[in-house]
N, C-alpha and C positions, 0 to 999 in steps of 0.2 A: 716287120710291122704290118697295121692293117694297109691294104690299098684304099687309093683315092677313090673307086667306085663301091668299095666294102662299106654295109650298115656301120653306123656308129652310134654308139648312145648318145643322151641328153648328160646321163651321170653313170657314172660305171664304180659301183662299189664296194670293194676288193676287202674280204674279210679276211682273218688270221687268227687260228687258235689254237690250243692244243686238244687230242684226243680229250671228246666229253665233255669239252667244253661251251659246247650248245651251240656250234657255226649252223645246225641244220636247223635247230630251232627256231634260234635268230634270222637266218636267212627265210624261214617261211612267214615268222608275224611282221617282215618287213612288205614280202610281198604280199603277202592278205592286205597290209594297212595300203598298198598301191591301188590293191584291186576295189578296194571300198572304195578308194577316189576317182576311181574307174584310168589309173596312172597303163600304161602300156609297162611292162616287169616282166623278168624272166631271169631265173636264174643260171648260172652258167657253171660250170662243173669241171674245175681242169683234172679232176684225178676220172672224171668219165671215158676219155679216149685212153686213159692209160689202162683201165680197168676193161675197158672193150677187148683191145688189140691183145692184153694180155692171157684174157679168157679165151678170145679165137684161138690163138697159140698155142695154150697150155690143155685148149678141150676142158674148158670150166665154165659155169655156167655164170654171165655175166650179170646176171640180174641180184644172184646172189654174193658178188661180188662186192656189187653194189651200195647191200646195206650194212649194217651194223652187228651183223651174225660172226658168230664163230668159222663158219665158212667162212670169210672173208679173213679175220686173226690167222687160220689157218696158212692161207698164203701169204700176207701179208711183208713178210721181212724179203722173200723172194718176188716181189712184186716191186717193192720197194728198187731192190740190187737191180733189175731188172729196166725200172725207170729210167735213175740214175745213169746207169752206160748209156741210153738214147738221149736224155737230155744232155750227156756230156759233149756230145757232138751236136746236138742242136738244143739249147738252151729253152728256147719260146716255142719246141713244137706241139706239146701237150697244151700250150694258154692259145697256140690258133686254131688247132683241131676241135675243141673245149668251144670255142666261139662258134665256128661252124657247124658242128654237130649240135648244138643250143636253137641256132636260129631267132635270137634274142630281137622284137621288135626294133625297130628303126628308131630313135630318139626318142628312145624307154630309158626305164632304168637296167642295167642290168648288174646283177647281184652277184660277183664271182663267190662261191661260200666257201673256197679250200687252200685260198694262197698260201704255201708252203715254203717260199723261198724267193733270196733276193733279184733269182732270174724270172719268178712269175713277175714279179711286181717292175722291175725294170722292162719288160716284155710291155704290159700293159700301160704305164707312161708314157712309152714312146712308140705306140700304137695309135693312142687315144690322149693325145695331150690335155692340159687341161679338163680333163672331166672324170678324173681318179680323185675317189674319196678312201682314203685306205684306215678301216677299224679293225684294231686288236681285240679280243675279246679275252678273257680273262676268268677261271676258275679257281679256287680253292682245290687242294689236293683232296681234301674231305669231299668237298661237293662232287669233285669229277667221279672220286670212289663210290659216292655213291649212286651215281648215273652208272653204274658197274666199269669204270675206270680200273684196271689194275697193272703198273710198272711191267712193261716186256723189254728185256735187252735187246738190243739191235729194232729195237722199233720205236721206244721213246727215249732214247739217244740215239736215235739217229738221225740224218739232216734235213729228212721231212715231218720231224716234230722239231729238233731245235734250231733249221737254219735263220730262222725270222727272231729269236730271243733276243738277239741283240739290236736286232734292228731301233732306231730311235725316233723314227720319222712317221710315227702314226699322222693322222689327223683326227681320232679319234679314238680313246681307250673305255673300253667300255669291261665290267666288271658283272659276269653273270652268274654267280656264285648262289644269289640268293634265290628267291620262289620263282613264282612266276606271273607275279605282279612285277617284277624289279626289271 
């Protein structure tokens, strides 16, 4: 968990979605709507330090890792297997690493966009008590296909697209399927 002398937010808003299902979208018209209010926001990024440490390692280039290229699909499933053994012996080291390499304002909001699993979300409860807002977000198989969405084995059955499926404890479902008015 965080220490007693670690920043903490005001609200800390922990999203969950599936590939294409618009956590980056979403997570950036929240923080423009902060920054109109002139709100302190920042978002935080728990697959960042995975994608850092694994680019140093692997000699890849982590920028490109980063975004939504084929480079990245590329490594993707060994990225993935690779995580997995690290968090199995430490559950919450990717959501404090993610925290500190963010530097998220002090009693801001901050916007996790990539929660993946019931050890991020348990990580960040008992981190940050009280000030976890946890929203699911929600595509159409059509919509995501056509944000160029398409079925990979071992990547969209695997337990960084479905271990949150079942989950039941949103505090918010939100459904982005449609334009971009909705």
């Amino acid at each position: 968990s965080a220490s007693n002398c670690s920043p903490k937010p005001r609200q800390l808003l922990l999203i969950s979605g599936k590939r294409k299902s618009g956590k980056d979208h979403v997570t950036s018209r929240i923080l423009a709507a902060a920054a109109e209010r002139n709100f302190p926001a920042a978002c935080v990024r728990v697959s960042q330090p995975l994608k850092a440490e694994y680019a140093r390692l692997h000699q890849l280039d982590a920028d490109r890792l980063a975004d939504s290229t084929e480079y990245k699909e590329a490594f993707r499933a060994d990225m993935i297997a690779w995580g997995e053994r690290l968090r199995a012996a430490d559950p919450g080291c990717f959501c404090r690493l993610a925290v500190q390499m963010a530097q998220p304002p002090p009693d801001g909001l901050w916007v996790v966009s990539d929660v993946r699993r019931p050890s991020d979300i348990q990580y960040f409860l008992s981190a940050y008590p009280g000030r976890v807002h946890l929203l699911r977000l929600r595509a159409s198989d059509e919509t995501r296909t056509r944000r160029g969405w398409a079925f990979v084995p071992g990547v969209d059955d695997a337990e960084s697209e479905c271990a949150l499926d079942s989950w039941e404890r949103w505090d918010s479902e939100l459904d982005n399927s449609g334009g971009e008015c909705d």
